[in-house]
KOLKEZA-466007 format. One record per residue: z, y, x of N, C-alpha, C in turn; residue in one letter. Coordinates in steps of 0.05 Angstrom, whole numbers, plus 5000, padded with zeros to 4 digits. Each point is the difference from the previous one (the first is absolute). Example, Ala and Ser with C-alpha at 12.3 -4.5 7.8 and 13.67 -1.06 7.14 Angstrom:
residues 2
515648865264500050244982500050245018A/498650214993500150245016501450224985S/
***
This chain:
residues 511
176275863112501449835019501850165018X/502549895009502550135011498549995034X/500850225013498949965030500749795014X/502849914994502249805020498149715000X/497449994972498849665000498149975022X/499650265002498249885034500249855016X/503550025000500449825026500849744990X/499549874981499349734991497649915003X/498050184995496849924999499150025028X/498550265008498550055023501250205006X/501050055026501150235011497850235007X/500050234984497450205002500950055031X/497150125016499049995021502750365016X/499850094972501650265018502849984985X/501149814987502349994993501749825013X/500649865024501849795016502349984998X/501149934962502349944990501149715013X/502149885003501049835010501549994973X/499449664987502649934975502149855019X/502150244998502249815006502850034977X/500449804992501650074984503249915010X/500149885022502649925010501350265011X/502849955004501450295014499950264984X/499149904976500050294978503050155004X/499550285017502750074993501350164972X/502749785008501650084975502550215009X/499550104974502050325001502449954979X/502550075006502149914984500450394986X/500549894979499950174966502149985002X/501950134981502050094990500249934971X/501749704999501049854972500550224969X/499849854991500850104962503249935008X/501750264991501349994996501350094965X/500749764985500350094973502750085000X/500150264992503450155007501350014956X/501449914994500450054971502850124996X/500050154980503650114994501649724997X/502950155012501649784990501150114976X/501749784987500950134980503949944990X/500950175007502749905003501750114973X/501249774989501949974979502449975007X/501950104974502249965003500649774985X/502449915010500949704972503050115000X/501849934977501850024990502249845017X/498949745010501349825017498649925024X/501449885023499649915026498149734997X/500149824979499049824994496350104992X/500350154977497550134993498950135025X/500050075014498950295020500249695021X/501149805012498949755013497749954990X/499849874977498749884994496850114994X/500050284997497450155002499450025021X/501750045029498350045027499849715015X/500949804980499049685012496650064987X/499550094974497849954994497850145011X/500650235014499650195015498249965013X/501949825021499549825022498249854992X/499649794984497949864998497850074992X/499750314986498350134993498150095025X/501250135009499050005036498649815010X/501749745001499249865020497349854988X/500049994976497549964980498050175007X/500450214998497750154997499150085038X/501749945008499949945040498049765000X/500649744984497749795004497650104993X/500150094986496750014979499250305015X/500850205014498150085014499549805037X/501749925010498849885025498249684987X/500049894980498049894986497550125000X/500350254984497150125005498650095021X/502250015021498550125020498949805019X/500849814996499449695016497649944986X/499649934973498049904982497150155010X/501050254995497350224988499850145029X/497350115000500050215031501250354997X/499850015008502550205003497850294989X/502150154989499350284989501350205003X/499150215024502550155005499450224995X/502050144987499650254978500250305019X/498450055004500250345022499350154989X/499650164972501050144993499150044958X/499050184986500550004976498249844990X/500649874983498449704984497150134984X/498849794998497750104987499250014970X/498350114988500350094959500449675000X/501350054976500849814986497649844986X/499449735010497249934987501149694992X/500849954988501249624988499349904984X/499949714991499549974974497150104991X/497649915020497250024993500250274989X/500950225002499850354992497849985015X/498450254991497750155015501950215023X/500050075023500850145021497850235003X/497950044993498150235004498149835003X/497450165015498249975009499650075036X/500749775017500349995030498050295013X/501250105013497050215002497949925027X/500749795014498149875016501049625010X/499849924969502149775001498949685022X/497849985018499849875021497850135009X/499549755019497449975020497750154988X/497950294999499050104987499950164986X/502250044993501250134977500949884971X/498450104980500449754988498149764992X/499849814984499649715004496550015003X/498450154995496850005010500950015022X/501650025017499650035030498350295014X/499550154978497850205012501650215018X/502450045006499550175019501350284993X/498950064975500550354987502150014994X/500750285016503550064994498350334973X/501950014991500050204977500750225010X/501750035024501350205012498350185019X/500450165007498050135027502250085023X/498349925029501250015023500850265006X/500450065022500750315010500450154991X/502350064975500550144983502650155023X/499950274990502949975004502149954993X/502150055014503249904982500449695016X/497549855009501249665004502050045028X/501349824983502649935023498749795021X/501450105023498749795028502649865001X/499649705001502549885009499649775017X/501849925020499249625009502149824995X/500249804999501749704997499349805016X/502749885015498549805025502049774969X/497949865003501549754979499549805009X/500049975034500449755016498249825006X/498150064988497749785005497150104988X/498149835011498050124985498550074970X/498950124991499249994974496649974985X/499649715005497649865002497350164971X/502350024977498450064982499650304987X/500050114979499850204994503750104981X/499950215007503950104985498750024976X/501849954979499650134972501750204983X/498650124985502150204985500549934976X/502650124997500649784967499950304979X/500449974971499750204985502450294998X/501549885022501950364999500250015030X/497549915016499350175028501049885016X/501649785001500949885028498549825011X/501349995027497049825017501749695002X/498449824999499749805004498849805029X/501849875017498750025023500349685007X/497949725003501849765012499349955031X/501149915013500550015026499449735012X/498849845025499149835007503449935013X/502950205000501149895015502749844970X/498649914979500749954977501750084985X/500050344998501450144975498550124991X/500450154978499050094972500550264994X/499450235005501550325003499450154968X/501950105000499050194974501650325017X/497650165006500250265005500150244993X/501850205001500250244991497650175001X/498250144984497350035001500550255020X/502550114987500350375021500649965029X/500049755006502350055025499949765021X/498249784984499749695009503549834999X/502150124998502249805009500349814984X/500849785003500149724992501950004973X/499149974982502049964977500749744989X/499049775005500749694996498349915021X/501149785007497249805011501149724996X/497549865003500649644984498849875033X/501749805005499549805021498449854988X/497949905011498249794976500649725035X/501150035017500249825012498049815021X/497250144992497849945011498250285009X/497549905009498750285005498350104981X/499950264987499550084975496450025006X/498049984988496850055005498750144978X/500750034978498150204980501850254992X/498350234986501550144987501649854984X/502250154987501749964982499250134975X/498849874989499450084978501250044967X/498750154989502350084977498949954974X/501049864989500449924968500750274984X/499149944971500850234983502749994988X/501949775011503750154993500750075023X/498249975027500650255020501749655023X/499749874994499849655016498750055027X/500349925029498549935012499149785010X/497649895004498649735009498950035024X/501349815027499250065027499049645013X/498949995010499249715006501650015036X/500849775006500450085028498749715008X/501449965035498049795023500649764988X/503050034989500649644987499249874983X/497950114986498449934969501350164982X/502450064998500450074971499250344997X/500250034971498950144992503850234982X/500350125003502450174997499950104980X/500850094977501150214971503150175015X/499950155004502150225003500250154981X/503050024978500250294984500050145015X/500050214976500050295011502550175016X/501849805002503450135011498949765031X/497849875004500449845029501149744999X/500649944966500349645008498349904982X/499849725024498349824997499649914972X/498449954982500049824974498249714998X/499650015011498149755008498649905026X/498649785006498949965020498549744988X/496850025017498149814993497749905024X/501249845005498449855029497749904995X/497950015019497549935006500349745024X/498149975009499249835023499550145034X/499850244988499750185032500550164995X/499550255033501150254991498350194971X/501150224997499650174978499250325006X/496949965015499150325004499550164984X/499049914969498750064982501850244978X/500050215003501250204984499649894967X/502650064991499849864972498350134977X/499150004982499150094982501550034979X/500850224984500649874976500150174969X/499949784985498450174982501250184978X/500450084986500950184970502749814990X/498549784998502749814980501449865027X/500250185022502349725019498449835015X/497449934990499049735021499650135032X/500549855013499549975026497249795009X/498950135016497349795019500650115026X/500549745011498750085034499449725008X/499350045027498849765017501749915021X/499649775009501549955022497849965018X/501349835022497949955022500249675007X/501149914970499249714991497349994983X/498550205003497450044987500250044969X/501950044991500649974974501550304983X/498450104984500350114982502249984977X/502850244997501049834976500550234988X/500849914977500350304974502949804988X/501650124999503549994988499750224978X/501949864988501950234978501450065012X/501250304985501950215011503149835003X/500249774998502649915001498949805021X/498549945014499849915027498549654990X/500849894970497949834997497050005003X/498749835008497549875004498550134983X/497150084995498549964981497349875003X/499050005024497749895015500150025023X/497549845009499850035031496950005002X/498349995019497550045002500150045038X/497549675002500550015025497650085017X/500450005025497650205014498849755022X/497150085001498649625026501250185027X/499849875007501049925036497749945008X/500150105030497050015028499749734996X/496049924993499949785002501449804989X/499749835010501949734993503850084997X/500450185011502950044992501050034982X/501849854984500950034968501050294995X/501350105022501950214989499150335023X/499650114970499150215003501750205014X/500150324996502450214996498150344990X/502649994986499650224974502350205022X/498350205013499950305009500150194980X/498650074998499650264983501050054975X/501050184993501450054986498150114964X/501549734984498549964978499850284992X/497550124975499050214982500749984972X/501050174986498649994970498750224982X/497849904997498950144974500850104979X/498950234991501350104974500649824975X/498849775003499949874981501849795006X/501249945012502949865017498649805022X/496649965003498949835012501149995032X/500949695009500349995024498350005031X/499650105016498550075016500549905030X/498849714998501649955032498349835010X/501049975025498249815025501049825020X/499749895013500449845024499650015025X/501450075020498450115024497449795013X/500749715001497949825007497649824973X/501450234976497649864978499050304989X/496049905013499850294995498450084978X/502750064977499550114978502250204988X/498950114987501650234984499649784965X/502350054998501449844974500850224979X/499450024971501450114974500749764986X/502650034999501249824989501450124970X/500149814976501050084975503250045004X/501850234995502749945012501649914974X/498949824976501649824980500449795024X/498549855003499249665013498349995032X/500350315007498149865027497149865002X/498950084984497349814997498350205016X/496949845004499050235014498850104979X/499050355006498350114978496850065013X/500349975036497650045010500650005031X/498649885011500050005036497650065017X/501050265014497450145009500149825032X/498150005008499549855026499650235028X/501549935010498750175033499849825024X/498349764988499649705023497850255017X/500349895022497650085021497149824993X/499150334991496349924997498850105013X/497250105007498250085020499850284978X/499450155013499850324988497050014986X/498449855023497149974985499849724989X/499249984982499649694995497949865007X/498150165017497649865011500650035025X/501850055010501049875024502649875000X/499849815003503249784997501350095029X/498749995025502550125017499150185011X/500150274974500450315013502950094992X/500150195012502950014986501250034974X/503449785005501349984976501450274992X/500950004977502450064979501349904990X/502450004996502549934980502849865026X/502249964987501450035011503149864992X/502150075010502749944988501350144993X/501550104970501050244993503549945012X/500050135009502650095017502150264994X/498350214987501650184987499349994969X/501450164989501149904961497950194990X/497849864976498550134988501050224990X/497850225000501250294987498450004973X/501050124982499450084968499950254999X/497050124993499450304993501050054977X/500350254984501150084978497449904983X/497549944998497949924988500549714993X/500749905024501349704995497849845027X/498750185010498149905039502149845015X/500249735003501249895026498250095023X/501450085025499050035022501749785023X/498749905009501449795018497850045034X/501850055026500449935023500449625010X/499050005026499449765003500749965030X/501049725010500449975022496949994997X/499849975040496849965008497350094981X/501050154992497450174983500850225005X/497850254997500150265003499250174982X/500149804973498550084979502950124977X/499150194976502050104995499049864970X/501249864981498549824967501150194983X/498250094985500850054977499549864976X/502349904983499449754977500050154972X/498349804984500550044975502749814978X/501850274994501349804993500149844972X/498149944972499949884987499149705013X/497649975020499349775002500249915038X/500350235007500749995030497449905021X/497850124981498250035025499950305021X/499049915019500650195023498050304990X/500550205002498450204984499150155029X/501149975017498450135036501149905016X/498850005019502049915034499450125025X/500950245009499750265014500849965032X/499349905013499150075028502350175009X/502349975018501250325000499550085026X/498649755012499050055032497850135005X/498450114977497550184995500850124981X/501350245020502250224988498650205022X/500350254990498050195011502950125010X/498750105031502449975009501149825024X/498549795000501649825013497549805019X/499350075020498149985016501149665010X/497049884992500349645010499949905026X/498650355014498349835028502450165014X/502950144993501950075016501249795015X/502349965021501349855021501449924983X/501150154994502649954983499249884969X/497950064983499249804981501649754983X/500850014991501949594991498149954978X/497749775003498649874988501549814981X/502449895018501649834978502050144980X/499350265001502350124975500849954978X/501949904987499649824979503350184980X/499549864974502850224978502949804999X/502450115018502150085005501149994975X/499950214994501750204979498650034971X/501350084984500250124980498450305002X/496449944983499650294982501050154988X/499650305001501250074968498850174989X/500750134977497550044986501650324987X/498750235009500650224991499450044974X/501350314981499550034978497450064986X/497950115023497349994995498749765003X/501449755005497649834988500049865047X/499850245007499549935031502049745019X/498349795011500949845017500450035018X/502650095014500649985038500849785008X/498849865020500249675020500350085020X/500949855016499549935024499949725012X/499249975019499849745016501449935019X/500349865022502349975022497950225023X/499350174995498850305016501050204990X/499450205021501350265000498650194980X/498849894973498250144986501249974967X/500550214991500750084970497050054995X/500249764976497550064984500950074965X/497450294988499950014983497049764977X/501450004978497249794988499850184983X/497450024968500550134986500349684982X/500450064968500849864985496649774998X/497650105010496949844987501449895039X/500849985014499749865031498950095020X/500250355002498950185012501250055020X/500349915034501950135013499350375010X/502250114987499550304996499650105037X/503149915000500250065033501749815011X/500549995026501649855024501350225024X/502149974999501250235024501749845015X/499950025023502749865023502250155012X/501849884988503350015002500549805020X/501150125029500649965019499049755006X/499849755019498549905013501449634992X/502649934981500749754993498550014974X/500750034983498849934966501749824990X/499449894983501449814986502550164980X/499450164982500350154994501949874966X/502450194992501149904970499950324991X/499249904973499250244986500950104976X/499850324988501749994984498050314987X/499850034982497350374991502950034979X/500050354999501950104987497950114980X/501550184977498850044977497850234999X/499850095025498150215009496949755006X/501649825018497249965013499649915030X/502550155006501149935027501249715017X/498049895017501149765007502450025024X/502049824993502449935031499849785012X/498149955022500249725012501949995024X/501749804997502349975023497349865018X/501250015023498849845026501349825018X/500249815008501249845027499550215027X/498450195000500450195015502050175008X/502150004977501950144996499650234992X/498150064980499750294979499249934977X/500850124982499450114975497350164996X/497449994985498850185002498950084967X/500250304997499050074976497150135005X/499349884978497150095001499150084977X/498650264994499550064970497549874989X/498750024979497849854990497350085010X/499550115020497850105014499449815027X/501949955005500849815019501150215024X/500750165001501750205015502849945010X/500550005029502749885008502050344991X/501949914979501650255003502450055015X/500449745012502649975015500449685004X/502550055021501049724996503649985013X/501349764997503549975008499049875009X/501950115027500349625025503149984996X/499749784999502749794991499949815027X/502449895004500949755017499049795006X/499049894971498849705001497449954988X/500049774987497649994993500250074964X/499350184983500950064983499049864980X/500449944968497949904987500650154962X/498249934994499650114972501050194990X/499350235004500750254988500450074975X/502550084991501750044965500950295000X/498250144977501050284999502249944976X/501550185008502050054988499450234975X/502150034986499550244976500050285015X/501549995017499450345017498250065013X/498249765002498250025020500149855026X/502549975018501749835017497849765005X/499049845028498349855006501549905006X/500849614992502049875003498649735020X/501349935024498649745005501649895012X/499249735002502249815018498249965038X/501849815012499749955026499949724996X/497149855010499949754996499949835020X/500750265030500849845024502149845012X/500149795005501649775022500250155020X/503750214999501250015029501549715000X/500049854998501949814999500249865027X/496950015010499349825029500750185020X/499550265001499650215013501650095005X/500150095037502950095012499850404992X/500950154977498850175000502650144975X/500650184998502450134986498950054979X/497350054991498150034975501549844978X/500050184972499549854971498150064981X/501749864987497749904975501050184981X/498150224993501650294983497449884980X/502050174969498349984980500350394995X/497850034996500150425000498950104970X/501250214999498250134987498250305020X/498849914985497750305027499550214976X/500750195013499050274986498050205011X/499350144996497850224999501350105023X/502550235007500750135022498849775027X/500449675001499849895012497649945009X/498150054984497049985003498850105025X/498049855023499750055020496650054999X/498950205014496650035001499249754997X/497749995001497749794996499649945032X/499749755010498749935025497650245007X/500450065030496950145000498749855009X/496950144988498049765008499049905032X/498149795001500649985024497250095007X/499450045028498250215006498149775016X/498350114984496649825006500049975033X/498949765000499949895035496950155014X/501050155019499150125013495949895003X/497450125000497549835000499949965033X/499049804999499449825039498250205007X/500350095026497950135018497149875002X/497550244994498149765000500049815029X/498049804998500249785018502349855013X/501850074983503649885002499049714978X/500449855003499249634986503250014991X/499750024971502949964989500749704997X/501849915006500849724992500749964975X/
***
């Protein structure tokens, strides 16, 4: 699930986003200008050599309509600097090297690359507005960025400068995600759902009933799935036709649901999705949409011989993750429990406590009993689960539902995550840091950045890429909204720890 849907649902307790979408400021671009040779002839006579620069003329003035036509019709595409591979005509374009929300379509998290290498280039880009979801990388290294202040960036990987960007005219909310002829699919606030080639224009558009948080999915042959926040599930063909729909229950008595989280698929093309107010995890067949199995996380009593001791289960709010084994692991609003599913028949195979995490003291001040899953798990190359909850606590699981360890990274939480091919986790913070942590649970460092940062994307050099998912918009304050790359020179110590509170004098009555 993209961070920006919070502020549709419940506004988390340490995040006090304000949706305002009025007064979006707009920044004036620099037009396409199509410059072509002329071509000048001679004619034998005054009559001939007229009569070609009459046609001249109308040639012009023709081809003068049909671009201010296009630019009235269609939203605007302004070209800043060298175009992108050539991908048309359903071609294969590569293989995206971190093509959405997750990485790729399990949602798990694992970049192939390793952090703190040297060589990564540090760079920033203010691209005007905030950047709600995760950047993506497409298959020859450039970044991909959409913006809440409704454009579409395609970035120089060495350097960040702007090399196209697409007005989508509204406010942009998921990654942009990438198809295999190198297409992007972006959902924004107005329902529709976007197809961008690879040069930055538009090819399609496909409306829903509400806005579009839900990072797209999509698969090998072109299909597209995502959700809206009309509760409804849809899967298109690569040419923007229909192929199904599949709808999600709504709270109680309310007909209409909404689809958050950003659909999964299985190695086997199986669809993997949910509803934020229907609480189930769905595999859906992706021929017809049928169901193939629905795991339940209704609130039941933990003991069953006590009906009101405490519950479990919850509302899935962030996008199931897919282990390389084929383990769904799914996070939950109002639960603190971490599921691991089976995915042939989708019964629950554990459900792990992350609030009885060693480590993490219950009878502390500071304590959050209501901690509940935010964000997106992910799942390193050994098999290992890192979560977190809306607390200041990185948790490790092992693959049987073992929490290994718990360590606290600065004092907000609510944490987006990302393990490189070592092992190494990057959780951005609303704190305003970055923190790496190796698989011991060891802080090795961390970047303080401006805002509130979110989902961390390594790059092939190593380069730690994130966006800014903060609203200066309200705020009297010269601050922007930079998208960076962070490098290793940039890397700052680890917080020091904080130093145990002094013991009360005896016969001192502590309060």
């Amino acid at each position: 699930m993209d961070v920006g849907a919070a502020r549709v649902v419940r506004e988390p307790r340490k995040r006090p986003k304000a949706l305002v979408w009025g007064d979006l400021r707009l920044y004036n671009r620099s037009r396409i200008f199509v410059q072509g040779r002329k071509r000048h002839c001679k004619s034998r006579n005054r009559s001939e050599k007229g009569e070609s620069a009459m046609r001249l003329k109308l040639l012009v003035v023709l081809l003068l309509c049909i671009l201010v036509s296009a630019w009235i019709l269609r939203p605007c595409v302004v070209a800043l600097g060298p175009s992108v591979a050539r991908a048309q005509g359903g071609k294969t374009a590569g293989v995206a090297q971190w093509p959405s929300l997750g990485g790729h379509y399990a949602r798990s998290g694992q970049s192939q690359h390793e952090g703190l290498t040297d060589g990564a280039v540090a760079w920033s880009q203010d691209p005007g507005g905030a950047v709600l979801s995760s950047v993506t990388i497409g298959s020859d290294g450039q970044v991909y960025a959409a913006c809440e202040n409704g454009w579409l960036y395609r970035l120089d990987a060495n350097g960040g400068a702007i090399q196209w960007a697409f007005d989508a005219n509204t406010p942009l909310l998921t990654a942009p995600s990438i198809g295999p002829d190198g297409s992007m699919f972006v959902g924004g606030q107005d329902g529709y759902l976007r197809a961008v080639d690879p040069k930055g224009a538009q090819r399609w558009t496909y409306g829903t009933g509400d806005a579009v948080y839900s990072s797209p999915a999509v698969a090998a042959d072109g299909s597209v799935y995502f959700g809206s926040c009309d509760g409804t599930l849809y899967a298109l063909n690569g040419d923007g036709s229909q192929r199904w729909q599949f709808a999600t229950k709504g709270p109680g008595v309310v007909p209409k649901g909404a689809v958050l989280a950003s659909a999964s698929l299985g190695t086997d093309g199986t669809v993997y999705a949910a509803g934020l107010y229907d609480p189930n995890l769905y595999a859906l067949n992706p021929a017809d949409g049928s169901v193939k199995w629905a795991c339940s996380f209704k609130l039941y009593p933990e003991n069953a011989a006590d009906p009101n001791g405490p519950k479990t289960g919850g509302w899935p709010f962030a996008s199931p993750v897919v282990a390389a084994d084929g383990t769904i692991y799914q996070t939950l609003l109002y639960d603190s429990h971490l599921y691991a599913i089976e995915p042939e028949n989708g019964t629950i195979l554990w459900a792990t406590d992350l609030l009885d995490a060693p480590g993490i003291d219950r009878e502390a001040e500071n304590f959050d009993a209501d901690a509940d899953g935010w964000s997106e798990p992910v799942v390193a190359p050994d098999g290992t689960i890192y979560v977190s909850l809306d607390d200041p606590y990185l948790r490790a699981v092992d693959p049987n539902g073992a929490i290994r360890w718990a360590t606290k990274l600065g004092e907000v939480g609510a944490f987006t995550l990302t393990v490189d091919a070592r092992g190494w986790v990057y959780a951005a913070c609303d704190d305003g840091y970055v923190y790496v942590v190796d698989s011991d649970g060891l802080q090795i460092g961390r970047w303080e950045t401006s805002g509130w940062p979110v989902y961390p994307v390594i790059a092939a050099d190593g380069a730690v890429l994130v966006g800014d998912s903060k609203d200066y918009s309200m705020l009297v304050t010269e601050a922007q909204n930079l998208i960076q790359a962070l490098s290793v020179e940039s890397l700052q110590d680890p917080a020091p720890e904080p130093e145990p509170e002094p013991e009360p004098d005896s016969g001192t009555v502590r309060r």
